[in-house]
KOLVO-534140 format. One record per residue (C-alpha): residue number from 1; residue in one letter; x, y, z. Coordinates in pm, whole numbers, plus 50000, padded with zeros to 5 digits. Layout:
<recs>
{rec NUM; "A"; {X; Y; Z}}
...
</recs>
This chain:
<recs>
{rec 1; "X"; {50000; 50000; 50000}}
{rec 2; "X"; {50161; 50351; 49894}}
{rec 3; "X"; {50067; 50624; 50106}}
{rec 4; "X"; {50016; 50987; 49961}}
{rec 5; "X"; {50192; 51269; 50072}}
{rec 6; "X"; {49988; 51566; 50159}}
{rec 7; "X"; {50164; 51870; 50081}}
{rec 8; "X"; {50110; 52256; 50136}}
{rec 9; "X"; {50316; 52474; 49915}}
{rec 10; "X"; {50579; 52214; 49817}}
{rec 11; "X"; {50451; 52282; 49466}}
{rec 12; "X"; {50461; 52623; 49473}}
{rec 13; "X"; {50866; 52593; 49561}}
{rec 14; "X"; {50914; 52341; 49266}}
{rec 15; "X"; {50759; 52583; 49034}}
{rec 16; "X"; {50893; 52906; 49135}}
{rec 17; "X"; {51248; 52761; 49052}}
{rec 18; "X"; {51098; 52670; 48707}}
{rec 19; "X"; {50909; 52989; 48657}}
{rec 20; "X"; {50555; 52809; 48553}}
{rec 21; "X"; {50390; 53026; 48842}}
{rec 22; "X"; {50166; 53302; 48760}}
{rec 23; "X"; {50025; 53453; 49103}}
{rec 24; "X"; {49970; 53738; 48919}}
{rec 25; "X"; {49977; 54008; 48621}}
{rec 26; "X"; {50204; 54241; 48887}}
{rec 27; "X"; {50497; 54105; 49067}}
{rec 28; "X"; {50455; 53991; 49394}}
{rec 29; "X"; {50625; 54144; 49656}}
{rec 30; "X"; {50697; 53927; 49968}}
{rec 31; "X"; {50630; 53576; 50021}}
{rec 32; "X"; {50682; 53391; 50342}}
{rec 33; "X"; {50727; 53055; 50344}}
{rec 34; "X"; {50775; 52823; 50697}}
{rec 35; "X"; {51058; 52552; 50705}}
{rec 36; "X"; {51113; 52378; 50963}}
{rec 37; "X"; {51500; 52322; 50959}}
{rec 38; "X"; {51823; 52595; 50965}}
{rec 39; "X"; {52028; 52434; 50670}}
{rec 40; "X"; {52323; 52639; 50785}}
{rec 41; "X"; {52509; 52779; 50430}}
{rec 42; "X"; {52325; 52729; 50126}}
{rec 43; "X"; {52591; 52619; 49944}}
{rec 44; "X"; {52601; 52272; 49763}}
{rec 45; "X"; {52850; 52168; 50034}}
{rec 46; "X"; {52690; 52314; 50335}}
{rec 47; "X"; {52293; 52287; 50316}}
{rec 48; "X"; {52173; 51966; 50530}}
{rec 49; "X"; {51861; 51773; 50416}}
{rec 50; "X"; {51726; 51748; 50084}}
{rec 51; "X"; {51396; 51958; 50180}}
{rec 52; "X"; {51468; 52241; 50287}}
{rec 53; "X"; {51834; 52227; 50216}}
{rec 54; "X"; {51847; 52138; 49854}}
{rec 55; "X"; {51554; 52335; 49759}}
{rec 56; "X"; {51662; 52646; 49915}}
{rec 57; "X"; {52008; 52558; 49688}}
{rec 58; "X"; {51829; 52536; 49371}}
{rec 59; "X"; {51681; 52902; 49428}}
{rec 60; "X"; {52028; 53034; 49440}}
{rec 61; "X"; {52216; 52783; 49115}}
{rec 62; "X"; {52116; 52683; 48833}}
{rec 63; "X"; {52204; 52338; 48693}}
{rec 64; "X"; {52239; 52215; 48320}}
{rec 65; "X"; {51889; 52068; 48258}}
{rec 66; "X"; {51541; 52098; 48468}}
{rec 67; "X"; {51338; 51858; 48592}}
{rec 68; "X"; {50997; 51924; 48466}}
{rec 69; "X"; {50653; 51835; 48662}}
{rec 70; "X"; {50672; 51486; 48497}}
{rec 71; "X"; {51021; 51418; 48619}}
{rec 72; "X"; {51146; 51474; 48243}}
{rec 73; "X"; {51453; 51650; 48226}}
{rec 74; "X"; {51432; 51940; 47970}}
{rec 75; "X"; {51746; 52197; 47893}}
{rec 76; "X"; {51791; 52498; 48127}}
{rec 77; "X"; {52153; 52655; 48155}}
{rec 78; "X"; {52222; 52434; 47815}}
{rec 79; "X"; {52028; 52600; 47483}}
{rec 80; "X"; {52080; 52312; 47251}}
{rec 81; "X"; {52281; 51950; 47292}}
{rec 82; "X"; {52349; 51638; 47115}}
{rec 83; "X"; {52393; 51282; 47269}}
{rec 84; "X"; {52575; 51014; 47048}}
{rec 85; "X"; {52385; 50728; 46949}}
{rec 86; "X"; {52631; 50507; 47182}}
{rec 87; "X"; {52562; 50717; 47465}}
{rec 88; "X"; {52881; 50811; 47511}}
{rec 89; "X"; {52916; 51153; 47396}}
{rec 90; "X"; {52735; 51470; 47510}}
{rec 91; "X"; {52774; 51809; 47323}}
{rec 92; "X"; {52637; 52070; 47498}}
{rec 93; "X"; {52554; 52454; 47381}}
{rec 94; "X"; {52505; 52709; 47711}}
{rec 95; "X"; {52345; 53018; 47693}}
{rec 96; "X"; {52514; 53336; 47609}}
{rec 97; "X"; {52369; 53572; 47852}}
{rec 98; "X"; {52381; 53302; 48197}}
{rec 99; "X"; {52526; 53578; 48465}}
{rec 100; "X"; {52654; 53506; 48849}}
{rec 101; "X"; {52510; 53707; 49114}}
{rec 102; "X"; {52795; 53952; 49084}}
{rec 103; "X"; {52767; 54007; 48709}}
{rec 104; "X"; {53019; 53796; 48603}}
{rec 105; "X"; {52965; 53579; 48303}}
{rec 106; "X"; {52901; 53233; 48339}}
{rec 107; "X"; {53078; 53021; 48086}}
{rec 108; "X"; {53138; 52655; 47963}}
{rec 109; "X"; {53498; 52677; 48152}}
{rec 110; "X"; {53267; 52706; 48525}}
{rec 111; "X"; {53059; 52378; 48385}}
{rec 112; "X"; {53422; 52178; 48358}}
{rec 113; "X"; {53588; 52361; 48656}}
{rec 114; "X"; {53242; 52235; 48880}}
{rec 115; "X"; {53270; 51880; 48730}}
{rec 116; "X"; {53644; 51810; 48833}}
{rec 117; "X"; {53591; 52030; 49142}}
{rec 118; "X"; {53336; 51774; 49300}}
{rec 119; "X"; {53551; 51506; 49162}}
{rec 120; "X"; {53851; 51657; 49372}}
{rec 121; "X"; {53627; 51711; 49640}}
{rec 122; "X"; {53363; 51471; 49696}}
{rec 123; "X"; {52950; 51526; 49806}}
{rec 124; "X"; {52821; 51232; 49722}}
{rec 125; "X"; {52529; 51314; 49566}}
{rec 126; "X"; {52692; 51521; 49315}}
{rec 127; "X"; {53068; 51355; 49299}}
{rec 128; "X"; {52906; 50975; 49235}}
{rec 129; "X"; {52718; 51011; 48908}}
{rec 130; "X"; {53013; 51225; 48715}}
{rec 131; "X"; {53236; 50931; 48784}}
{rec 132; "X"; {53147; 50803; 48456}}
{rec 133; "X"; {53309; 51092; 48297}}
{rec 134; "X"; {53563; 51011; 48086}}
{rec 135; "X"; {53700; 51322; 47963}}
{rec 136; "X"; {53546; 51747; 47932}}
{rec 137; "X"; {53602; 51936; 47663}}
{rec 138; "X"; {53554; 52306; 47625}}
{rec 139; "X"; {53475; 52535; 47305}}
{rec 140; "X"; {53473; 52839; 47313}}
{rec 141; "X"; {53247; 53040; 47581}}
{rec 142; "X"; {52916; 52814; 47551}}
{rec 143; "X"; {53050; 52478; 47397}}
{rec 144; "X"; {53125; 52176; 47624}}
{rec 145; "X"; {53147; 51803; 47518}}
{rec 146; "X"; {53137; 51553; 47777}}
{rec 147; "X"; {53297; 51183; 47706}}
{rec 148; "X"; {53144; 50919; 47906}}
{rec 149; "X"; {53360; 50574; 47978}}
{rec 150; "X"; {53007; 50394; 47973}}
{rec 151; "X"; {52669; 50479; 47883}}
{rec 152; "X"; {52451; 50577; 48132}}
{rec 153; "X"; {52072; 50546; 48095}}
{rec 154; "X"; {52021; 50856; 48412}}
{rec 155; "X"; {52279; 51042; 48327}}
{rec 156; "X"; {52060; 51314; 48193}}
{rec 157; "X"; {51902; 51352; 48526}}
{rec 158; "X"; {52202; 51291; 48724}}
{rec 159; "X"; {52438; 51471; 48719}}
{rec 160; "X"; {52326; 51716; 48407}}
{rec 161; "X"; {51985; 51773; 48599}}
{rec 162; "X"; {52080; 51820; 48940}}
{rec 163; "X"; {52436; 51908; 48984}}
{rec 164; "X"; {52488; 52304; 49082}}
{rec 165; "X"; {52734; 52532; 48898}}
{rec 166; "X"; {52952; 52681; 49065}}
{rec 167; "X"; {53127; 52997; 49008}}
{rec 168; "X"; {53485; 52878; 48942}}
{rec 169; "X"; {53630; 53286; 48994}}
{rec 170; "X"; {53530; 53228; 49333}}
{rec 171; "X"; {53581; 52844; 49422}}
{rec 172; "X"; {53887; 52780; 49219}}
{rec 173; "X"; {54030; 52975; 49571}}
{rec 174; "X"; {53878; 52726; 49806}}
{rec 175; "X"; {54066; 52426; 49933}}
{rec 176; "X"; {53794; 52360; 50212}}
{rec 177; "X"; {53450; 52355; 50094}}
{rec 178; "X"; {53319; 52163; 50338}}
{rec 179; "X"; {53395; 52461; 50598}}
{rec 180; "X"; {53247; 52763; 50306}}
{rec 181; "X"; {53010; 53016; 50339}}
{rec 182; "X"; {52945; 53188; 50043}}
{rec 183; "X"; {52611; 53134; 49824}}
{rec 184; "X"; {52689; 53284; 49529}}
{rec 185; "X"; {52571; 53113; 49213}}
{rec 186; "X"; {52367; 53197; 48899}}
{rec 187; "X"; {52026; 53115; 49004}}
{rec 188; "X"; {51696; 53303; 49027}}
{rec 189; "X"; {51705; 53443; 49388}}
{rec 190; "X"; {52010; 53601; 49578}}
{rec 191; "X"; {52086; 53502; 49935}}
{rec 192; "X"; {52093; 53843; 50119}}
{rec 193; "X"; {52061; 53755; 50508}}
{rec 194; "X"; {52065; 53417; 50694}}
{rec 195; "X"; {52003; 53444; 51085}}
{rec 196; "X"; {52087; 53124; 51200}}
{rec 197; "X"; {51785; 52979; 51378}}
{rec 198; "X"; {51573; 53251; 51246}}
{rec 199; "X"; {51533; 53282; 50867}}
{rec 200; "X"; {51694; 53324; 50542}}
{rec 201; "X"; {51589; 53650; 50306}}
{rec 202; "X"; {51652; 53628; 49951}}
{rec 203; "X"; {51567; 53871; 49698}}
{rec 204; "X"; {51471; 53846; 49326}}
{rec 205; "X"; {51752; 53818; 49062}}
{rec 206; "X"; {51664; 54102; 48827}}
{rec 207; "X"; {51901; 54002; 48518}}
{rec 208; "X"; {51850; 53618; 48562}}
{rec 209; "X"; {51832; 53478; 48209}}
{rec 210; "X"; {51514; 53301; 48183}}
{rec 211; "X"; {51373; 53653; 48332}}
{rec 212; "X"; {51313; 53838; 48675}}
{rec 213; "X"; {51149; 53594; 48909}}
{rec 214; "X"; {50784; 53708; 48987}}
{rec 215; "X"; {50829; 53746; 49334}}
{rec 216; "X"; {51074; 53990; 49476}}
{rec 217; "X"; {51148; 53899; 49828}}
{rec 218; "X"; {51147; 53530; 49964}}
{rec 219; "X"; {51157; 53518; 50352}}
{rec 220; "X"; {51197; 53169; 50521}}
{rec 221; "X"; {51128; 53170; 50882}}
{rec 222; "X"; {51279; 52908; 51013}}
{rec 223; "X"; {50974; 52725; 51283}}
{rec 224; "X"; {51108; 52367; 51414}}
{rec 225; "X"; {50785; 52286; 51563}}
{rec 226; "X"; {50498; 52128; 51378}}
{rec 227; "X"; {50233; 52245; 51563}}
{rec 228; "X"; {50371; 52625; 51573}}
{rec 229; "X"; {50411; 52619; 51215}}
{rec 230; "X"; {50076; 52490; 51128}}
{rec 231; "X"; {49905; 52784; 51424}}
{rec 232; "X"; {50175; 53056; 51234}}
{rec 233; "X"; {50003; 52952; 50866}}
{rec 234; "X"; {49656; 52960; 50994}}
{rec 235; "X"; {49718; 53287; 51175}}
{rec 236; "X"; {49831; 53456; 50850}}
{rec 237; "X"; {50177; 53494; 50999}}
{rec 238; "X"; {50327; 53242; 50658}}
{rec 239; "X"; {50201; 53265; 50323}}
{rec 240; "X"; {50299; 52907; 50272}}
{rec 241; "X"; {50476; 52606; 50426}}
{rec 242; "X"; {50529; 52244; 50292}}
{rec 243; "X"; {50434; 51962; 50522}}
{rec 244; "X"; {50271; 51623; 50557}}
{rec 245; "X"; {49980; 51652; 50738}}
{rec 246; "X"; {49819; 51378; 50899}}
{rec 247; "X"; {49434; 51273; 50709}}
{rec 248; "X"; {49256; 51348; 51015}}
{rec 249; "X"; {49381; 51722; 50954}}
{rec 250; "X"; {49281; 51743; 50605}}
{rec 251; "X"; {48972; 51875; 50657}}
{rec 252; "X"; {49044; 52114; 50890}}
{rec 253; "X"; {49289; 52274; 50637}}
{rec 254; "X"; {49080; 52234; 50384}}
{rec 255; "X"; {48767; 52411; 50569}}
{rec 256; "X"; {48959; 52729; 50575}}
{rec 257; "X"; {48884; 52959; 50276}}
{rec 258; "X"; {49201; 53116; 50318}}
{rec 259; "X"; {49399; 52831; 50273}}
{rec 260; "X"; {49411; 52572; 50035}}
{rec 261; "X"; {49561; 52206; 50082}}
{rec 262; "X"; {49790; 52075; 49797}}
{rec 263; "X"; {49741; 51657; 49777}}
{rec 264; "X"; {50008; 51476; 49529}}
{rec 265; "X"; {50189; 51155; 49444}}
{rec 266; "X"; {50375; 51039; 49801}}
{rec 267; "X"; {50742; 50984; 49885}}
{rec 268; "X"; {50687; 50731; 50142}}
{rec 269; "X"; {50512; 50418; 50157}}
{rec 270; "X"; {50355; 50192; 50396}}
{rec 271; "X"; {50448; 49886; 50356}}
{rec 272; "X"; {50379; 49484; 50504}}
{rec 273; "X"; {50704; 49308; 50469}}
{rec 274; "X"; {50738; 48895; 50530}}
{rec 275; "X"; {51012; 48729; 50607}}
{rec 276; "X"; {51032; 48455; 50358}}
{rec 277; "X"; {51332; 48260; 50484}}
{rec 278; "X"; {51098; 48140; 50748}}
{rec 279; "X"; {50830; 47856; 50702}}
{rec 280; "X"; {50503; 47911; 50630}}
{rec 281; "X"; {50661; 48232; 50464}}
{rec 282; "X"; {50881; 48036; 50249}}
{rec 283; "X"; {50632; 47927; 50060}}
{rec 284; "X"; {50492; 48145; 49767}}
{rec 285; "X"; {50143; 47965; 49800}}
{rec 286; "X"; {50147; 48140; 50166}}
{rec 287; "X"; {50249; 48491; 50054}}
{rec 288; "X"; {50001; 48466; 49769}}
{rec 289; "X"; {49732; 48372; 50013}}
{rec 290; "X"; {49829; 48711; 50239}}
{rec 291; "X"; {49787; 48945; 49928}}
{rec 292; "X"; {49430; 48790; 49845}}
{rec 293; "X"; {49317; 48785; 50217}}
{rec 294; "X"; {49436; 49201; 50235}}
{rec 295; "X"; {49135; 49470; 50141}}
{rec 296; "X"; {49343; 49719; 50085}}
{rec 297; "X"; {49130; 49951; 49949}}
{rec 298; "X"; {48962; 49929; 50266}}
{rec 299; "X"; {49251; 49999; 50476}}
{rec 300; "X"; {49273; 50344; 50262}}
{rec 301; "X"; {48915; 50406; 50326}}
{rec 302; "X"; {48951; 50314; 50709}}
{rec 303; "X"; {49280; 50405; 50819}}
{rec 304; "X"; {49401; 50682; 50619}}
{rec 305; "X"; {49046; 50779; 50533}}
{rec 306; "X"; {49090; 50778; 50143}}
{rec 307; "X"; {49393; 51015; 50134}}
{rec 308; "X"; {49592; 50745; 49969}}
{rec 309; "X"; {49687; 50523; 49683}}
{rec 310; "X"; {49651; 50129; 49685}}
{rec 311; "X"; {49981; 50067; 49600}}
{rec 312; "X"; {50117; 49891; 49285}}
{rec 313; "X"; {50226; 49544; 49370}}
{rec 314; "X"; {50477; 49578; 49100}}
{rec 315; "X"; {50591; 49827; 49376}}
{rec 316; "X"; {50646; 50111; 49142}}
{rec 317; "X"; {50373; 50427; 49204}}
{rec 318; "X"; {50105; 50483; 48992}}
{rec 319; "X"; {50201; 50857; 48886}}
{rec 320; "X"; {50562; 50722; 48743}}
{rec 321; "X"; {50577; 50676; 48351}}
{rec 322; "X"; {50737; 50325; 48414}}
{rec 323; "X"; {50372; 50229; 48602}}
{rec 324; "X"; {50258; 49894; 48471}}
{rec 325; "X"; {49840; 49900; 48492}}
{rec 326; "X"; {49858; 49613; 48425}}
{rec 327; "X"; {49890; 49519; 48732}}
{rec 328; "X"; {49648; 49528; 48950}}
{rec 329; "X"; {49573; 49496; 49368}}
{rec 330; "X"; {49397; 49161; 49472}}
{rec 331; "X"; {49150; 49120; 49740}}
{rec 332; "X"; {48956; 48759; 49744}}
{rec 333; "X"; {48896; 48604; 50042}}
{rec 334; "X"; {48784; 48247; 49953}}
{rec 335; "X"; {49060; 48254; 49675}}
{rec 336; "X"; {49310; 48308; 50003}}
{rec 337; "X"; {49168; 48013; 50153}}
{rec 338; "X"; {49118; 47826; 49850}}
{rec 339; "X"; {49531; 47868; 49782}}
{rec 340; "X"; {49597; 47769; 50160}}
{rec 341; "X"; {49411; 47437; 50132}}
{rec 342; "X"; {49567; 47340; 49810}}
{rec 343; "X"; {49910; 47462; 49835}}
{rec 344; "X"; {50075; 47424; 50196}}
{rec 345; "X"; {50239; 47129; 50343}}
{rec 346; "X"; {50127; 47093; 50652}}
{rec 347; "X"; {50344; 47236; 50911}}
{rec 348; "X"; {50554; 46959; 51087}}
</recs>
């Protein structure tokens, strides 16, 4: 069974850093939005957890592709590329006009110097996947061609769509990044305050390439507790916040006019596990039996009173492309014991 993970506002954060949100024909001017963790620097060595942290990141860089609302990665610093029918050889084309925060340019020479940067100095989730970089080539400001030693089927996503850029005039001078403050990258919003425990303030790039964002201030106050940051949203004190909130909630949130609850595909699930190296578990007769004898659209309806998916048993969830419909949740209770009186060995 796949549980679904009810969200308020993390939407709105995944499109602002696309730019696919209209809130209206004027710009914006403030937005607060709750989070419940201090990520210390937002740099791609110093944030913490991948929400807020990595989030908060991807206001301030840009990376080479964008993931789009179906997970599809589509070109964002790069303006055209080419992949080799082997896989094995990207050309990429950046765009001319890509600036850092302090108005330098950013070039094709910052997307090599980052690559062999996190190579020199690992973070794991951005060193692993360019270790199937063979060899970077540069052309010019905007050109870059990227050899690959094997072809890899995610490589579009990772690294190309969620490694940060990073300025090389400034890290090219730092030997410890682990132990760096600065936030300076490319990316729609500028980092202009961080009071640890308290918030972060960020204000709208005005000569980011894809356009000024439509919101000029972002202010994150920083609320640890659940509770407080669910009173601060209702009292008007946030804008927005993004957090699971428990079904019996739902409709509490959702009975406020001025709020409005945001339900989408979940990144957790709730599963029953068997341990099927012991007897009656071993046998697949036994576990089939289980999955018949489960209503599991029942346990949606009961326990997490419908806000949830049956899960696939193909384990995959039903909003991926790679779904198989195929496939489809069982619930028969004389087939159960039907299968348990003609496949088990008695136990001895």
């Amino acid at each position: 069974m796949k549980r679904s993970f009810f969200s308020v506002g993390i939407i709105i954060l995944l499109l602002l850093s696309s730019f696919n949100l209209v809130l209206a024909e004027e710009k914006v001017q403030s937005l607060k939005v709750g989070i419940s963790k201090d990520e210390n620097g937002l740099n791609p060595y110093t944030y913490v957890t991948g929400y807020p942290g990595l989030d908060l990141v991807n206001l301030l860089y840009d990376t080479l592709f964008n993931l789009d609302e179906n997970n599809k990665p589509e070109p964002w610093l790069v303006k055209d590329f080419k992949v080799s029918k082997d896989g094995l050889t990207y050309e990429l084309t950046l765009h001319d006009n890509v600036k850092w925060h302090d108005g330098k340019p950013l070039t094709a020479d910052d997307v090599k110097f980052t690559m062999e940067y996190f190579i020199k100095y690992p973070k794991s989730r951005f060193t692993n996947p360019l270790k199937t970089i063979k060899s970077i080539e540069v052309s010019g400001e905007t050109g870059i061609t990227l050899n690959l030693s094997q072809a890899d089927p995610n490589f579009m996503i990772q690294p190309l769509a969620d490694l940060p850029i990073l300025p090389q005039h400034i890290w090219s001078e730092v030997s410890t990044p682990d132990d760096e403050t600065n936030a300076l990258g490319s990316g729609p919003y500028i980092l202009e305050e961080h009071k640890s425990g308290q918030y972060y303030k960020m204000k709208s790039n005005e000569d980011y390439f894809k356009g000024a964002p439509p919101i000029n201030e972002l202010i994150f106050p920083i609320i640890e507790d659940t509770t407080a940051m669910y009173n601060a949203l209702q009292a008007g004190e946030l804008d927005v916040i993004s957090s699971s909130i428990s079904p019996e909630l739902v409709e509490q949130f959702s009975s406020n006019p001025a709020l409005k609850v945001v339900r989408g595909p979940g990144y957790s699930t709730s599963l029953f596990q068997i341990n099927a190296e012991k007897y009656p578990m071993t046998e697949t007769a036994f576990r089939q039996a289980i999955d018949f004898a489960i209503d599991k659209e029942n346990l949606v309806k009961t326990v997490l009173l419908g806000y949830a998916e049956v899960g696939s048993p193909g384990f995959i969830h039903p909003s991926s492309s790679y779904f198989n419909s195929d496939l489809k949740p069982v619930f028969d209770k004389e087939k159960a014991k039907q299968i348990l009186e003609d496949g088990l060995v008695p136990v001895k």
